[in-house]
C-alpha positions in Angstrom: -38.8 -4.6 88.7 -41.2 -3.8 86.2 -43.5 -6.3 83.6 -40.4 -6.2 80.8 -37.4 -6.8 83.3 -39.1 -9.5 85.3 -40.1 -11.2 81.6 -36.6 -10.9 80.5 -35.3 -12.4 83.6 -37.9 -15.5 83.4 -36.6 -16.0 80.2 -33.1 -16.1 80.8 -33.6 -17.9 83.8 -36.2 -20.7 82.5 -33.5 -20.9 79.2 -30.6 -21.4 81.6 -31.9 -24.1 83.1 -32.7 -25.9 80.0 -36.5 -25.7 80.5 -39.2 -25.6 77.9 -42.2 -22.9 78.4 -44.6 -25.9 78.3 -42.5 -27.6 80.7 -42.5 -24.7 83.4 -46.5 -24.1 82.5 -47.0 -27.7 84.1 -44.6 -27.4 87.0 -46.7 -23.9 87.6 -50.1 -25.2 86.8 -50.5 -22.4 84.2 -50.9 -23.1 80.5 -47.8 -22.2 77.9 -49.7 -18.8 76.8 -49.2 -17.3 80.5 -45.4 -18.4 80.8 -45.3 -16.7 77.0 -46.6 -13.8 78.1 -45.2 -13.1 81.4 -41.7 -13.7 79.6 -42.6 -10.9 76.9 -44.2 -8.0 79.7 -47.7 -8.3 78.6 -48.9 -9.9 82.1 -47.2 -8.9 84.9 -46.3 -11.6 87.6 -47.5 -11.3 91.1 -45.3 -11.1 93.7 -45.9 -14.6 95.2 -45.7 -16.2 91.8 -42.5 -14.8 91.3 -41.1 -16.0 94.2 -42.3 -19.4 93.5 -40.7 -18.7 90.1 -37.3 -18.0 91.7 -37.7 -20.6 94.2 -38.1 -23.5 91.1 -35.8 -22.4 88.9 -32.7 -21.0 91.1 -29.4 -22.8 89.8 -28.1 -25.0 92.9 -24.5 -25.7 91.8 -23.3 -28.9 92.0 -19.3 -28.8 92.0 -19.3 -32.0 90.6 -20.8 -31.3 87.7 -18.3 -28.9 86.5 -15.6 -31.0 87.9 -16.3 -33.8 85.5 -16.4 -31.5 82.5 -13.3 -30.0 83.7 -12.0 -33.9 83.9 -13.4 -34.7 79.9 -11.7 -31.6 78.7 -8.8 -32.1 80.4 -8.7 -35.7 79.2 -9.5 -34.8 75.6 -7.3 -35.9 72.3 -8.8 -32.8 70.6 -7.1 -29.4 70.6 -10.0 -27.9 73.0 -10.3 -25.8 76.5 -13.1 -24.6 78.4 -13.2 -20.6 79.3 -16.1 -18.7 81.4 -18.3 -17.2 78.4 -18.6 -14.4 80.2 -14.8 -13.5 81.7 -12.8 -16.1 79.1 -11.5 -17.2 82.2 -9.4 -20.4 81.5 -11.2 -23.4 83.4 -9.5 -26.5 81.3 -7.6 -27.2 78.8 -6.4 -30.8 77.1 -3.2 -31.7 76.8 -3.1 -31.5 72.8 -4.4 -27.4 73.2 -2.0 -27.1 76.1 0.8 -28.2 74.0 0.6 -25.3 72.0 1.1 -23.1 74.2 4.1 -21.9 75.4 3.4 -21.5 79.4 2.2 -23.9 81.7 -1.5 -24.7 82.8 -1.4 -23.3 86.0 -0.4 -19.9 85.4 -3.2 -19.6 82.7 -6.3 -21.2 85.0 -8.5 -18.2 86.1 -7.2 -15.3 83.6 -8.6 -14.4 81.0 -7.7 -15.5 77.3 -9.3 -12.6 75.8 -6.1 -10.6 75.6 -4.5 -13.8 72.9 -7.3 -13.7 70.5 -7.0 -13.0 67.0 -8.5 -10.3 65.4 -10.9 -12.8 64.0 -11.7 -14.2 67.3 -12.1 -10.4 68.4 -14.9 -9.7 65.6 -17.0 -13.0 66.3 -17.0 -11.8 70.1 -18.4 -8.7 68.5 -21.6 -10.4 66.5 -22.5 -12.9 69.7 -25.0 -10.5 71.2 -27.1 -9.7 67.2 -26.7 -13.8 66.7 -28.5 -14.2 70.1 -25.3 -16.3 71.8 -26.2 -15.1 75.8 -29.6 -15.5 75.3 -28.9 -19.2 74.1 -30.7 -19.1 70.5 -27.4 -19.9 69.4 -25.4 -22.9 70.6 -23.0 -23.2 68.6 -20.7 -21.4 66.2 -17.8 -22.7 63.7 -15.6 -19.6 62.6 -12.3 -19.2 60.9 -9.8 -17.3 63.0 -6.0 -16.0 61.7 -2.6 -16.2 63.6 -2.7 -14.1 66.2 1.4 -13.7 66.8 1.8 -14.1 70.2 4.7 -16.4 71.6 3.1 -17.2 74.9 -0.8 -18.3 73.5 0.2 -19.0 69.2 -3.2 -19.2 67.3 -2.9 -20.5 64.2 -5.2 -20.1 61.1 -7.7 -22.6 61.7 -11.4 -23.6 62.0 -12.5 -23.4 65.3 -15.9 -24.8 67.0 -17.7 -22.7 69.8 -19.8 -24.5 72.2 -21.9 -23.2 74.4 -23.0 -25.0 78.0 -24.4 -24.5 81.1 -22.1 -24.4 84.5 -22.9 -25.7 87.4 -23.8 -22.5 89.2 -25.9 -21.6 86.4 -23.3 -19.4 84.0 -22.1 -20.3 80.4 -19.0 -21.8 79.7 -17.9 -22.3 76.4 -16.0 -25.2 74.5 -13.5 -23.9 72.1 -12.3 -27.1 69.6 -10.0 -26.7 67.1 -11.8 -28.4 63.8 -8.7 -28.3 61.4 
C-alpha cells in the first residue's frame, strides 16, 4: 500500500472511530502535523507504526451496542428505520414506519430497501459521495422525496431526515426519520 492509500485508510479509519487528529497524535506520541500528514501521503508510515496504527484503532464490535439502537428504533413514536448505509439493508424499523407498510417486519429485515425509493431518494443517493456523506464530513441530510407508487413500501411526499452513525463493527448505518 503506497503513501496515499495508507493516508486515506488512516483517515477513514481514525474518522470511523470518532477520533480527533490531536487525539490520535497523543495516543501515538506524535504531534497533530504528523497524523495530518501521514493521512494526506506526504510522510509515509513505517511499517511498525502502522501496525500499531491498526492495532489502536481496529473496530471491536460490541453486539450490544447495535442491539440497543436496534431496541430505540424499534421503540420509536417517530416514523423512522435504520438501514446499512452501505447495502440499505433493513436493520429496524418502529412501529409508526412499519405501519405504512404493507408487509410484515420480518420479511423486510436484511434486504435491501433500495429497490422502494423514490426517484428523489434515488438522486440524493447520487450526490452522497460530492457532499462527502462516507467520508463522514456530512452527518446529516434533510431532503424532500415524492411518492414512489409502490403497494408493498408506499413513500409519501414528505421531508425526510438522514442520519448518519457508527455500527458496532465499525460500518455506517443510517437513520431515516420522517420530519412531516
Amino acid at each position: 500500500m503506497n503513501a496515499i492509500e495508507q493516508g486515506r485508510a488512516l483517515r477513514r479509519l481514525r474518522m470511523l472511530k470518532g477520533i480527533k487528529q490531536s487525539h490520535l497524535a497523543e495516543l501515538l506520541g506524535v504531534d497533530q502535523a504528523s497524523i495530518s500528514r501521514w493521512e494526506r501521503g506526504i510522510m509515509p508510515l513505517g511499517q511498525d507504526r502502522w501496525v500499531a496504527i491498526l492495532d489502536l484503532l481496529a473496530a471491536t464490535p460490541v453486539p450490544a451496542e447495535d442491539a440497543a439502537l436496534k431496541r430505540l428504533v424499534a421503540s420509536s413514536t417517530a416514523k423512522v428505520h435504520l438501514i446499512c448505509d452501505h447495502s440499505h439493508r433493513l436493520l429496524a424499523a418502529s412501529l409508526p414506519r412499519q405501519a405504512e407498510w404493507h408487509v410484515d417486519l420480518p420479511e423486510l429485515l436484511g434486504r435491501s430497501l433500495l429497490p422502494y425509493a423514490s426517484d428523489e431518494i434515488l438522486a440524493a443517493e447520487e450526490r452522497l459521495a460530492a457532499r462527502g456523506w462516507h467520508e463522514g464530513y456530512l452527518a446529516s441530510l434533510t431532503l424532500e422525496t415524492g411518492a414512489n407508487g409502490d403497494p408493498v413500501l408506499p413513500i409519501e411526499p414528505s421531508r425526510v431526515l438522514w442520519e448518519r452513525v457508527r455500527l458496532a463493527d465499525g460500518s455506517a448505518g443510517r437513520l431515516v426519520t420522517t420530519v412531516t
